[in-house]
KOLDOSE-268722 format. One record per residue (C-alpha): x, y, z. Coordinates in steps of 0.001 Angstrom, whole numbers, padded with zeros to 6 digits, always signed. Layout:
REM residues N
XYZ...
//
This chain:
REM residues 135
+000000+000000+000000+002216+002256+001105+004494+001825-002410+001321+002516-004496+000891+005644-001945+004457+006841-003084+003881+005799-006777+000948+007787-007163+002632+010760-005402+005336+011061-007940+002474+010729-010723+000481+012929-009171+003478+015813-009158+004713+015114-012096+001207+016060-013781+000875+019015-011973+004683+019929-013394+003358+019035-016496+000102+021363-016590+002162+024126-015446+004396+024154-018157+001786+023561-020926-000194+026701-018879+003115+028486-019041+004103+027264-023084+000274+028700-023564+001164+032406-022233+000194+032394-019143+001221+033179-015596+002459+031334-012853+002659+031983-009098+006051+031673-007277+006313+031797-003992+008629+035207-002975+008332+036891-006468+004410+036787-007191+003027+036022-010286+004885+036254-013418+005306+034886-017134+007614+032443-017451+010573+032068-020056+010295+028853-022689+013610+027968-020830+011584+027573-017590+008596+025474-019320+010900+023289-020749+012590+022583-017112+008773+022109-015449+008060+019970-018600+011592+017752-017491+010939+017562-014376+007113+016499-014710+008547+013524-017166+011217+012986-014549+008500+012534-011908+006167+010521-013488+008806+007776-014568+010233+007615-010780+006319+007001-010074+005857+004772-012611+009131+002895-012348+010765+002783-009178+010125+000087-007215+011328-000408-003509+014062-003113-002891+012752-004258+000433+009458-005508+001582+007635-003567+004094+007869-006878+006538+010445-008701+007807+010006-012456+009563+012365-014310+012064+012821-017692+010856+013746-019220+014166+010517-017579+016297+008128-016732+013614+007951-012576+014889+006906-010634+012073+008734-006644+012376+007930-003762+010206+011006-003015+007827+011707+000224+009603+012564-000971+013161+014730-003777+011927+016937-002161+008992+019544-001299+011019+019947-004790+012758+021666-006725+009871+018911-009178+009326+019031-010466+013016+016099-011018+015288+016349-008561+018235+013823-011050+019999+015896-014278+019537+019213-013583+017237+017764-015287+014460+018104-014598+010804+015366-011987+009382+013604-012705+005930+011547-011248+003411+008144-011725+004129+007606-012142+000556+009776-015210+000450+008262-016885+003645+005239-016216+002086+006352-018331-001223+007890-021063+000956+004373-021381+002654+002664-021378-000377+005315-024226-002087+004983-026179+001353+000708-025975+001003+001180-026923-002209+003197-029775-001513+000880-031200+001165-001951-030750-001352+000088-033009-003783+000874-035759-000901-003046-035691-000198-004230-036063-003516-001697-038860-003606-002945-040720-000928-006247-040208-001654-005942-041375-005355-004478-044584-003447-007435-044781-001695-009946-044983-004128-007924-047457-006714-008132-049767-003144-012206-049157-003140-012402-049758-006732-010463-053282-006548-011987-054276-003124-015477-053555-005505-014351-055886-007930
//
């Protein structure tokens, strides 16, 4: 959530960079802050226009190289990202190593799925026994 938050932030600047040069390409004026109002030189709409482009691929593109969560693989404790980023990876709770959520999340998922395929195993077994007991 909180990447999307950022994302659209960018976006969202970079379009307002955007309008104001295509205001200030059109003839008309902009506010800044300690001068007032006044009509901008192409220069200056072609540096809002840049930076507006800049903006929106950071919002568009960037993407964050750490996961927001952070699980200990010994105790299970799940920390936020910011309280444990200075630790090295290391459980402050029981010294043990840190992971991406996102992986522990993909081990789970491979370790459902593996259970799934053990059941369905079994319980093909199962039913080949019924049909031959039936015969």
């Amino acid at each position: 959530m909180k990447n999307k938050l950022n994302s659209f932030s960018y976006v969202f600047l970079g379009i307002i960079f955007i309008v104001e040069a295509v205001w200030s390409f059109c003839g008309g004026k902009i506010y800044i802050k300690y001068t007032g109002w006044i009509e901008p030189s192409i220069q200056m709409s072609i540096t809002s226009m840049a930076i507006g482009i800049i903006f929106i691929c950071i919002g568009i593109f960037y993407n964050s190289k750490h996961s927001d969560f952070m699980r200990c693989k010994k105790c299970h404790k799940v920390y936020n990202y910011i309280d444990v980023k200075d630790k090295d990876k290391i459980c402050p709770k029981c010294g043990g190593e840190l992971q991406d959520y996102k992986e522990f999340e993909k081990e789970e998922q491979e370790k459902k799925n593996k259970e799934f395929k053990r059941i369905d195993k079994i319980e093909r077994e199962l039913i080949e026994e019924y049909k031959k007991s039936k015969k």
